[in-house]
LOBA-15582 format. One record per residue: y, x, z of N, C-alpha, C in turn. Coordinates in pm, whole numbers, padded with zeros to 5 digits, always signed. Layout:
YXZYXZYXZ;...
% end
This chain:
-00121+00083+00000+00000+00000+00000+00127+00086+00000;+00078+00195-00024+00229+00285-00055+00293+00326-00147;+00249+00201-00276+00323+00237-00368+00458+00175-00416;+00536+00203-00434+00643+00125-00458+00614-00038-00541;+00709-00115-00480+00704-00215-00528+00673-00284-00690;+00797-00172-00771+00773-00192-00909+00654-00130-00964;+00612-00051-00906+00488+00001-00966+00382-00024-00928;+00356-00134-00782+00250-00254-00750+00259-00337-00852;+00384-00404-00888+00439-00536-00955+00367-00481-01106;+00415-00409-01141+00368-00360-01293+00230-00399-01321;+00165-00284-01233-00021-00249-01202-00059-00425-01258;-00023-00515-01159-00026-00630-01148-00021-00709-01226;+00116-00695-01288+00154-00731-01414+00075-00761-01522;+00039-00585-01561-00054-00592-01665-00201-00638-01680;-00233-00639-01555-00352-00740-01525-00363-00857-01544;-00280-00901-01538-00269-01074-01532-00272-01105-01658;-00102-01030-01764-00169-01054-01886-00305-01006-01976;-00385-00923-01879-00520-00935-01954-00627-01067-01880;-00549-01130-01799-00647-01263-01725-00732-01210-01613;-00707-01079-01546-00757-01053-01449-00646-00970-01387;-00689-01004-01236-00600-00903-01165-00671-00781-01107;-00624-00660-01071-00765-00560-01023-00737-00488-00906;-00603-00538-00855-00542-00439-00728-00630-00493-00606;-00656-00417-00539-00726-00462-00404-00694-00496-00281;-00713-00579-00238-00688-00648-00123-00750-00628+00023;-00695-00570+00107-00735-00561+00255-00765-00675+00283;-00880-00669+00385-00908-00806+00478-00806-00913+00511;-00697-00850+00536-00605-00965+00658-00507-01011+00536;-00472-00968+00355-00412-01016+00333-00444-01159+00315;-00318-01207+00353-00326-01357+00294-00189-01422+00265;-00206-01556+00175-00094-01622+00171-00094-01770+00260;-00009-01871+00274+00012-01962+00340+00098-02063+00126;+00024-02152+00068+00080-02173-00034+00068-02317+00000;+00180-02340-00036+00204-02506-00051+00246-02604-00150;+00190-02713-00177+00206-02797-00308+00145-02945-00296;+00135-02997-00356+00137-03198-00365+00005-03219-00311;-00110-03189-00321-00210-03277-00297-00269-03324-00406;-00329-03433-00377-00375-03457-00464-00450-03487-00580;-00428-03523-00715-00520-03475-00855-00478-03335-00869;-00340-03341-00884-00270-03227-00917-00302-03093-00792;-00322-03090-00686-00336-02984-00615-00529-02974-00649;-00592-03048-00664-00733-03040-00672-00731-02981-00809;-00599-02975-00913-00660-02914-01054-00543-02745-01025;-00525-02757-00924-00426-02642-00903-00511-02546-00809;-00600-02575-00728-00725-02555-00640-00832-02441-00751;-00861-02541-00886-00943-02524-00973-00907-02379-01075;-00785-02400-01131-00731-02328-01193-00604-02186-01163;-00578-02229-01035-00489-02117-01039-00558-02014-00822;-00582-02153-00764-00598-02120-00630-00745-02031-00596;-00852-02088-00663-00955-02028-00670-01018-01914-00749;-00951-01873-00880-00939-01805-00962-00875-01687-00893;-00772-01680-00807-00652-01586-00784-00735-01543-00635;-00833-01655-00562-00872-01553-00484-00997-01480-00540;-01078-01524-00599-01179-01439-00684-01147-01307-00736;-00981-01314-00760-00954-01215-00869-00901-01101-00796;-00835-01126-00708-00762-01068-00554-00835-00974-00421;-00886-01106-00412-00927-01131-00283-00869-01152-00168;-00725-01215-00207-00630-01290-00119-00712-01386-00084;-00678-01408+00045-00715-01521+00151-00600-01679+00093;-00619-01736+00065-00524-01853+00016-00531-01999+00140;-00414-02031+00224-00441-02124+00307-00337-02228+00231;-00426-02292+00122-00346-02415+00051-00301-02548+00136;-00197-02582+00125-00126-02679+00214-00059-02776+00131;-00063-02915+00197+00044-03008+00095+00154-03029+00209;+00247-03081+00113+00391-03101+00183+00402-03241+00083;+00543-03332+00139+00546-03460+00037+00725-03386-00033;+00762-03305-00038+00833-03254-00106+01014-03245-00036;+01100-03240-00101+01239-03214-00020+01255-03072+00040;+01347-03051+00123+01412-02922+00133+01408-02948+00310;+01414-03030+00360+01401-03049+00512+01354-02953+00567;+01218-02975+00556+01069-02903+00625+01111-02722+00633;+01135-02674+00453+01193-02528+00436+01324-02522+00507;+01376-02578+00533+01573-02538+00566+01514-02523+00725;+01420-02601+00804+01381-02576+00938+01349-02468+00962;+01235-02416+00842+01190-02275+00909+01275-02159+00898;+01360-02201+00774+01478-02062+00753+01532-02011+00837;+01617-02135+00883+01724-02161+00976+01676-02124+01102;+01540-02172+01152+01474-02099+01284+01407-01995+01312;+01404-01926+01160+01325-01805+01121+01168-01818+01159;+01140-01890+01204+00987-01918+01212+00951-01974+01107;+00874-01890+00992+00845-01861+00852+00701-01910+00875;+00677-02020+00839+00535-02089+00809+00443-02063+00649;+00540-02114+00549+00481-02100+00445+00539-01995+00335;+00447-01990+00279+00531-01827+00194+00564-01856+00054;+00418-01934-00002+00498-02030-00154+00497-02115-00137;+00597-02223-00284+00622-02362-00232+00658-02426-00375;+00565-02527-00380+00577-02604-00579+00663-02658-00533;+00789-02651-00585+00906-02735-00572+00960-02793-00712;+00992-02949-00623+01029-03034-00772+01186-02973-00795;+01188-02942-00931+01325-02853-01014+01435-02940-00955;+01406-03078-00923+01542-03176-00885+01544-03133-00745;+01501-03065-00656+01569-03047-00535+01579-02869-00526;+01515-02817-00630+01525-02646-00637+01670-02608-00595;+01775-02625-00709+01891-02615-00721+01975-02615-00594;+01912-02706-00493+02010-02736-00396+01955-02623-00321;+01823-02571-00261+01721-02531-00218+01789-02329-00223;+01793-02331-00316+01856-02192-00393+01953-02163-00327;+02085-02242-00394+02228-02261-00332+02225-02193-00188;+02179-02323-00137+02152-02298+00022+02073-02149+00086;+02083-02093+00013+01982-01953+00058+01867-01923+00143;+01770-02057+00088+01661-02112+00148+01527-02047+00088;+01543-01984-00035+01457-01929-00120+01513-01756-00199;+01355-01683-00162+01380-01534-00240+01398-01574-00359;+01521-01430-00419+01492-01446-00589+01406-01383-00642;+01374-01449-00722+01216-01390-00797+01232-01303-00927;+01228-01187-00971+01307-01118-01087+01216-01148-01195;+01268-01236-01260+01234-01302-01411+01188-01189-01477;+01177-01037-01496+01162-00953-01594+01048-00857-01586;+00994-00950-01450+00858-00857-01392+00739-00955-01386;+00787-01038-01504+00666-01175-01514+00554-01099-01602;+00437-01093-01613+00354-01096-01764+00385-01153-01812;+00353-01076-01957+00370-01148-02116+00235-01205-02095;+00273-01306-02196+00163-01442-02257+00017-01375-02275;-00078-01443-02272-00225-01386-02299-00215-01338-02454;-00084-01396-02523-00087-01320-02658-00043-01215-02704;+00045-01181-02615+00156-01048-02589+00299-01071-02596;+00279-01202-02615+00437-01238-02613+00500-01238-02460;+00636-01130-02471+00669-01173-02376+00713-01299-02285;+00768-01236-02180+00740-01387-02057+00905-01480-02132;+00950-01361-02136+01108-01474-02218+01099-01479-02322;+01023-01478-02377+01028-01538-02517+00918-01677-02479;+00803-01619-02414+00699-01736-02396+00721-01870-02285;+00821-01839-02198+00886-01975-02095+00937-02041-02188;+00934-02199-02179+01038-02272-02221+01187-02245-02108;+01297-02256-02210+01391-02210-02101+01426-02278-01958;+01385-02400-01984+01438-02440-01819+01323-02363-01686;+01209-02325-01758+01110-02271-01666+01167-02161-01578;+01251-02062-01663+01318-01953-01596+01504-01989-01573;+01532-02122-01581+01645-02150-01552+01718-02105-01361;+01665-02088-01336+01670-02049-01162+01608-01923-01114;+01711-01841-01086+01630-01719-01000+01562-01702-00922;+01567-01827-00827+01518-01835-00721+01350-01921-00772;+01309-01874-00855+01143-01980-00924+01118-01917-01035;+01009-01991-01084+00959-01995-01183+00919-02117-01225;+00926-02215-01373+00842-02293-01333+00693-02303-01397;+00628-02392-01360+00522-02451-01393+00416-02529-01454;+00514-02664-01438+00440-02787-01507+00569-02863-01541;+00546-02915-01639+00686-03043-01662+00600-03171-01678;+00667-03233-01598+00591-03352-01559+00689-03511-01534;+00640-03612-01534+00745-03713-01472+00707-03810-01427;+00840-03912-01370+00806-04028-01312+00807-04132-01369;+00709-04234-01357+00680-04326-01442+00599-04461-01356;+00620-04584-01405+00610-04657-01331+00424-04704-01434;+00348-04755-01348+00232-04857-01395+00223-04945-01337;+00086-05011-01414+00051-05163-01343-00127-05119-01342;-00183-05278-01311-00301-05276-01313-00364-05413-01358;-00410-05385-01430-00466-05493-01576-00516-05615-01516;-00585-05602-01412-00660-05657-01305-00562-05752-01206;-00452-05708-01181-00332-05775-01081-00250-05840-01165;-00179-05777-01233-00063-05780-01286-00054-05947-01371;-00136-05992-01386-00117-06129-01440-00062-06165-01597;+00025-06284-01640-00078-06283-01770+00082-06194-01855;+00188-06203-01756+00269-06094-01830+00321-05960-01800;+00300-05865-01937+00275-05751-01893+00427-05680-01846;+00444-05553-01785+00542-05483-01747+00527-05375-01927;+00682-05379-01983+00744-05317-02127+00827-05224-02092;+00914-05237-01990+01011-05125-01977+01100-05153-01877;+01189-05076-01864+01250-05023-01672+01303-05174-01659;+01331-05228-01720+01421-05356-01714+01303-05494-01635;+01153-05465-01659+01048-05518-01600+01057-05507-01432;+01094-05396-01397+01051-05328-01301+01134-05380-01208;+01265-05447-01266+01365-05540-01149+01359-05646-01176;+01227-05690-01283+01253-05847-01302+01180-05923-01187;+01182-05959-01071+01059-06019-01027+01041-06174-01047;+01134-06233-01145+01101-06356-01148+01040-06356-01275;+01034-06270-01376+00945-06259-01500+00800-06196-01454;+00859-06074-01369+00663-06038-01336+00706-06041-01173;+00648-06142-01085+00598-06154-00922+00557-06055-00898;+00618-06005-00749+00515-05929-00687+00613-05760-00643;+00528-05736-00542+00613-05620-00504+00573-05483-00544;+00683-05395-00582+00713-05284-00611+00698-05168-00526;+00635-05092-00556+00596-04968-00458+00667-04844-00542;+00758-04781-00411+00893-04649-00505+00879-04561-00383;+00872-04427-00439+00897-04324-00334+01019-04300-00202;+01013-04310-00106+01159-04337+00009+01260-04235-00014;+01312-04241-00145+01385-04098-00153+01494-04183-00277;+01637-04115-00287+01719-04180-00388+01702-04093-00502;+01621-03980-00540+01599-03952-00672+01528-04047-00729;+01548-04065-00880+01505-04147-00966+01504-04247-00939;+01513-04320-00818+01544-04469-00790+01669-04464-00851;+01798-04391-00816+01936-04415-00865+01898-04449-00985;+01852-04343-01060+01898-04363-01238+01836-04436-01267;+01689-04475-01229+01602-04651-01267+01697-04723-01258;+01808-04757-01131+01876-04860-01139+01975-04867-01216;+02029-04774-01240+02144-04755-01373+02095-04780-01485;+01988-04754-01537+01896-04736-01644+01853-04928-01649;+01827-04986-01588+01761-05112-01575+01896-05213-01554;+02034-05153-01539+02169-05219-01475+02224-05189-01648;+02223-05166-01737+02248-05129-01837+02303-05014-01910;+02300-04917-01858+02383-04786-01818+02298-04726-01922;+02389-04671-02055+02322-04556-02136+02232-04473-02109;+02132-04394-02118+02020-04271-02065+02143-04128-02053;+02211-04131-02138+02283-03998-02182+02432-04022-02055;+02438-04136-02012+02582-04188-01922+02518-04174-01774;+02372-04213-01763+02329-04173-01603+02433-04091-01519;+02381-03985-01528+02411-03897-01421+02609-03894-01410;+02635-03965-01518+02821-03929-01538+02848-04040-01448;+02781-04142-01455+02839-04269-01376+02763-04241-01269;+02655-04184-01186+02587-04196-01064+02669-04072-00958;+02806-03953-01049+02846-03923-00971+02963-03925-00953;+02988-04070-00987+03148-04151-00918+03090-04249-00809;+03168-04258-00746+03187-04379-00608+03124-04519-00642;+03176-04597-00764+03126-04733-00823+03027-04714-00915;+02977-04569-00929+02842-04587-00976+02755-04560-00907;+02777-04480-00809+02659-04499-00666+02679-04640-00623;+02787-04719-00612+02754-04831-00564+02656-04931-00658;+02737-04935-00730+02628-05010-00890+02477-05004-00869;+02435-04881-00826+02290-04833-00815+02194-04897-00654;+02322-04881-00584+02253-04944-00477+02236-05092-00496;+02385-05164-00553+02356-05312-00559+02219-05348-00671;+02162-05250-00755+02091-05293-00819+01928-05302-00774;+01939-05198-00702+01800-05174-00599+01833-05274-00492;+01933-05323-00429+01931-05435-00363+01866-05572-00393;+01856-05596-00534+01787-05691-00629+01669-05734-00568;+01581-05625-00566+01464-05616-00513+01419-05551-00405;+01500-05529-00368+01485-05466-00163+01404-05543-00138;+01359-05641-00092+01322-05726+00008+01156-05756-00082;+01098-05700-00222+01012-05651-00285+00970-05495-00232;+01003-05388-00208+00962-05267-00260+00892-05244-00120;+00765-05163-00140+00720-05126-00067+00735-04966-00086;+00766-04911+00037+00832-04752+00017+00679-04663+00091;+00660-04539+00005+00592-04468+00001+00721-04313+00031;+00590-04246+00141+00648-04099+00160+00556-04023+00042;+00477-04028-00041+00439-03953-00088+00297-03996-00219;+00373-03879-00347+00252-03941-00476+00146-03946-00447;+00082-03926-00354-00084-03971-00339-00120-04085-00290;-00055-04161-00239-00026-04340-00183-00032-04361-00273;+00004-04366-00420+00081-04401-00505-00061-04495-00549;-00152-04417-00633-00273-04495-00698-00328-04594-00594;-00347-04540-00479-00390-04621-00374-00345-04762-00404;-00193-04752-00373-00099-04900-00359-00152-04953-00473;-00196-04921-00589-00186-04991-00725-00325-05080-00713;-00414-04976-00669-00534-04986-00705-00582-05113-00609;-00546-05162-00462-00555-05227-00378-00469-05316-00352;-00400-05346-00504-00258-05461-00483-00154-05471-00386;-00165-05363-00286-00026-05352-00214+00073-05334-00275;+00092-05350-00422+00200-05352-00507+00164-05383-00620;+00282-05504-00705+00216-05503-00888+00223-05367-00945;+00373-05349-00945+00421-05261-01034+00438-05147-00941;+00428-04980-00937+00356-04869-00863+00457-04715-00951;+00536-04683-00912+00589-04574-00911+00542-04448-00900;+00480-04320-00968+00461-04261-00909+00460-04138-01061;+00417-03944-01000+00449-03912-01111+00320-03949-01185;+00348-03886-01345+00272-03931-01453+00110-03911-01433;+00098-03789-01321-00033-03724-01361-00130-03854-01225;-00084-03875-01115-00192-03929-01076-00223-04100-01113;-00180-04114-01198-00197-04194-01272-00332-04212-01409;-00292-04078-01445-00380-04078-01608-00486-03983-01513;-00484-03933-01403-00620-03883-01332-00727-03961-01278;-00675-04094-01214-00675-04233-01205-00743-04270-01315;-00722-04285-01420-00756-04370-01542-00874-04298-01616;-00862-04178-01602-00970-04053-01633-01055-04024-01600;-01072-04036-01442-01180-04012-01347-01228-04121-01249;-01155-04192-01284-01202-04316-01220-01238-04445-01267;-01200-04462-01396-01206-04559-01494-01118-04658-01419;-01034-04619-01421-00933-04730-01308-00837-04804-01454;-00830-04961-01438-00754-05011-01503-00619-05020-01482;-00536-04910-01501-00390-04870-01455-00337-04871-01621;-00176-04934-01657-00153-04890-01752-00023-04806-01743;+00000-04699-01798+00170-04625-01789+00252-04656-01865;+00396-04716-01783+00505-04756-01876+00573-04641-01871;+00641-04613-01973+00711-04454-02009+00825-04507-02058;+00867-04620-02056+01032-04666-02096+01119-04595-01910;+01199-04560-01945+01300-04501-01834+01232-04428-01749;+01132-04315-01795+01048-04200-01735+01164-04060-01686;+01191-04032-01578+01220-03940-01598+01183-03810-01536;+01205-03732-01624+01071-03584-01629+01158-03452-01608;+01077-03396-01537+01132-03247-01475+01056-03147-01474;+01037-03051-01417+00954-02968-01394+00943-02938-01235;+00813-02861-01216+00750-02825-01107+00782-02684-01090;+00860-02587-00979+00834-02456-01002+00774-02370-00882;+00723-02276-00860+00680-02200-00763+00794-02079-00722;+00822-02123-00561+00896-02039-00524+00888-01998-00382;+00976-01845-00380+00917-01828-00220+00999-01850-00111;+00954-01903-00003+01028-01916+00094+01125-01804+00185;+01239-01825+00170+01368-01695+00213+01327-01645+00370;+01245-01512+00353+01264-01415+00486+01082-01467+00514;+00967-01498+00429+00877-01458+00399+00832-01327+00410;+00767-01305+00505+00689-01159+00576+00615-01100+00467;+00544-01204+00399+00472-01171+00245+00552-01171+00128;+00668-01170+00084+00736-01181-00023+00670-01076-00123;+00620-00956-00130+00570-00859-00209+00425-00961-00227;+00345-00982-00188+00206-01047-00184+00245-01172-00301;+00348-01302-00205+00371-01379-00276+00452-01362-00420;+00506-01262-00450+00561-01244-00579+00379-01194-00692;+00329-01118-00619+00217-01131-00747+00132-01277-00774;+00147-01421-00618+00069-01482-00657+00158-01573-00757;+00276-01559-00753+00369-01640-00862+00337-01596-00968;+00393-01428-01081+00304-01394-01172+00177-01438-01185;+00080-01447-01131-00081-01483-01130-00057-01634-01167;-00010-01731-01098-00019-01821-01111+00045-01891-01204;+00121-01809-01317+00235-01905-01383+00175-01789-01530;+00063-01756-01527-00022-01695-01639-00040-01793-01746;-00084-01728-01858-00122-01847-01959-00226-01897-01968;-00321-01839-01890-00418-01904-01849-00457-02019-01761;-00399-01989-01597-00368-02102-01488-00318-02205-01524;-00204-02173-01640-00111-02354-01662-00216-02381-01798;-00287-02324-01834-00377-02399-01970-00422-02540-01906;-00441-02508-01744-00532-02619-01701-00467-02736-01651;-00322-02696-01663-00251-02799-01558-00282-02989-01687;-00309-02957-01804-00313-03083-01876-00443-03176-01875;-00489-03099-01709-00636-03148-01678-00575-03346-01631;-00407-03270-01582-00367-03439-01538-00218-03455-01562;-00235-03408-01700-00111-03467-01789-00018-03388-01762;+00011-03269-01722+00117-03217-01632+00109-03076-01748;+00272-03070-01857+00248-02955-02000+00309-02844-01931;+00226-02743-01964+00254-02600-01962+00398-02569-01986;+00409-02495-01909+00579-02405-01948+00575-02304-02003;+00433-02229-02049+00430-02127-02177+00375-02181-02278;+00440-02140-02378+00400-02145-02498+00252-02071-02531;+00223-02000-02503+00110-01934-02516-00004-01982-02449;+00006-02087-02377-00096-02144-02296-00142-02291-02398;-00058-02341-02465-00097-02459-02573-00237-02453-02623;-00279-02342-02663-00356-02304-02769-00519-02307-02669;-00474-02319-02565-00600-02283-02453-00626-02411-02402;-00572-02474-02417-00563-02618-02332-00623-02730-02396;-00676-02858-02347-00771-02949-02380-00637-03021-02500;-00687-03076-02619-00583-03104-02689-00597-03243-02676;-00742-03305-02618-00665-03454-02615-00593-03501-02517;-00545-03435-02399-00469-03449-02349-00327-03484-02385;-00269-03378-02522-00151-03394-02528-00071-03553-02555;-00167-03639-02593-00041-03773-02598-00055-03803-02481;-00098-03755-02378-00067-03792-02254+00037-03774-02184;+00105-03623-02232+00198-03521-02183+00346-03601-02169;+00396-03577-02048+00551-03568-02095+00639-03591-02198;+00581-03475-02287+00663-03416-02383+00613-03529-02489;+00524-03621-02470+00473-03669-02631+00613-03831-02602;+00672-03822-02506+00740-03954-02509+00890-03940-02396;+00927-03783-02484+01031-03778-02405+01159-03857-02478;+01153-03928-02553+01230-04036-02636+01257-04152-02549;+01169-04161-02482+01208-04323-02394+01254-04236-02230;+01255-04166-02253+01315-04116-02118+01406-04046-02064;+01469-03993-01959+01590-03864-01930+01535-03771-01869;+01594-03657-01869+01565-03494-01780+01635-03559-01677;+01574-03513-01569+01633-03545-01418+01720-03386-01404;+01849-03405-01350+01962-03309-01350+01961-03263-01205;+01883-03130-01183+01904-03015-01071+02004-03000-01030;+02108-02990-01130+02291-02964-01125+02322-03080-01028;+02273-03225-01053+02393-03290-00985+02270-03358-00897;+02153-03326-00842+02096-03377-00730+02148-03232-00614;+02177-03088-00701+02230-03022-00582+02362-03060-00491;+02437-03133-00569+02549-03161-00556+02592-03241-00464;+02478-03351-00470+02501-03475-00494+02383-03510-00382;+02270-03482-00362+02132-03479-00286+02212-03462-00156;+02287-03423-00092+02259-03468+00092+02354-03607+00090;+02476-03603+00045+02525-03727+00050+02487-03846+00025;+02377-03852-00101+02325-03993-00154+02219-03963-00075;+02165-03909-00032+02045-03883+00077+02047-03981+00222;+02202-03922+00230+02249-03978+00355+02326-04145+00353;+02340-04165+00230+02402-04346+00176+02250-04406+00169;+02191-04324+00124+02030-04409+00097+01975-04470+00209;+01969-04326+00304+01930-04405+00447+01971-04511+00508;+02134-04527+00507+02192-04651+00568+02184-04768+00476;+02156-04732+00320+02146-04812+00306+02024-04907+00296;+01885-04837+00353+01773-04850+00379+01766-04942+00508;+01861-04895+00626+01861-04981+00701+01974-05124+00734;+02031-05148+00609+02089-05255+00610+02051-05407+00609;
% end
């Protein structure tokens, strides 16, 4: 362990882009990594968690969290450093960063692609949009039904999703004001491209609340996407919020009669980053490289969730792709990092009260 950093990182490096890593690992290393649960953590288990200790022989103590900046800003702030990586959704990264809650990760010590392409040429750019990450998966939120409940008319698009006198029945949404805002703008009549311009004035946060007020007294609130199929599947809700993948994992592996509406989807990415003043930051920087290989994300379209290299396409199950994100990013918006950093503790803090009104 006495070799300098860049010339661990390198060693490393070049391993990965050959799909193996070869540096050796003492007994006691380990990481503490955290991420959703899940379909998605069971195909993240498969492909990047189990692979990396095989390849290592890092000790990996995989953990779920239901997402936000709370949980990390506690340990920073108290310096009692629990977890060392952390899949963070790109819509709360930004704020996450800012706040000097997360190491920066140097974009230029990534491996190139399993093809040799380098790592900046082979990220799509928002993947390396943040110093403080990398990302991962681009993925989104999307509302379904279930063929079985839902009765004899079907849910078409976001405008369904506040009708409850066209489709009965209550609505199950994550307890958080991302993507609820812009559903309601989006379903209130508000352009896709005007969202975020009107959600960060005063009468368009209000607009958004009076529109989710519609159906307040409908929604059943969930802390987290793994409730999500549950609620659907057991009619604690018609219509079921949740992201894209445990849905079509649902429908895949379970033969579950769920259908996905992708009118007013909106899609982001997933990135891996490390937690600021991490005892392991050298450790956890090779399992980020390792894990954001073109190999590891080949697998992420095990549950709909598209690669952020280009070089990983070619490896990956292809009937997956009309499943992807990307095959129906036409009916939907990019969720904006920029103005949930901005904008995320205040509407955070209107949401709540207005939760208990």
């Amino acid at each position: 362990m006495a070799r300098s950093l860049t010339t661990r990182f390198s060693t490393f490096a070049l391993a990965a882009a050959l799909g193996t890593a070869t540096f050796a690992a003492s007994a006691q290393d380990s990481l503490t990594v955290v991420s959703w649960g899940g379909a998605y953590g069971a195909a993240q288990q498969k492909h990047v968690i189990d692979p990396y200790q095989k390849d290592t022989g890092v000790k990996v103590l995989f953990e779920d969290y239901s997402g936000g900046v709370a949980e990390i800003k506690a340990q920073v702030e108290s310096g009692n450093i629990q977890w060392d990586v952390v899949d963070f959704e790109v819509i709360d990264l930004e704020r996450a960063c800012s706040e000097g809650l997360l190491e920066v990760i140097p974009h230029e010590t990534l491996p190139a692609g399993v093809d040799g392409t380098p790592a900046a040429e082979d990220f799509i750019p928002e993947a390396l949009a943040s110093e403080c990450a990398v990302g991962n998966i681009v993925w989104s939120v999307v509302f379904a039904y279930n063929e079985k409940t839902i009765g004899g008319t079907k849910a078409a698009d976001i405008d369904d999703f506040f009708d409850t006198t066209k489709i009965p029945g209550k609505r199950a949404m994550r307890k958080r004001p991302q993507v609820n805002m812009e559903w309601a703008l989006l379903a209130d009549g508000v352009a896709p491209e005007e969202v975020y311009e009107v959600l960060a004035t005063a009468e368009g946060q209000q607009r958004a609340f009076d529109k989710l007020a519609t159906i307040k007294n409908d929604i059943v609130w969930f802390d987290s996407w793994s409730q999500a199929p549950q609620l659907l599947n057991d009619g604690g809700a018609v219509l079921v919020q949740s992201a894209n993948g445990r849905f079509y994992d649902a429908i895949r592996q379970e033969n579950k009669p769920f259908v996905i509406v992708w009118d007013g989807h909106v899609y982001d990415l997933d990135a891996w980053a490390i937690v600021k003043g991490s005892p392991k930051k050298d450790l956890a920087l090779k399992f980020v490289a390792y894990a954001t290989g073109s190999k590891p994300l080949a697998g992420m379209p095990d549950v709909a969730y598209g690669p952020t290299r280009k070089s990983s396409t070619p490896m990956m199950d292809p009937t997956a792709a009309p499943h992807l994100p990307t095959a129906h990013l036409d009916k939907g918006i990019q969720a904006s990092s920029e103005f949930w950093a901005d904008y995320g503790e205040s509407l955070g803090e209107k949401f709540n009260e207005w939760l208990l009104k």
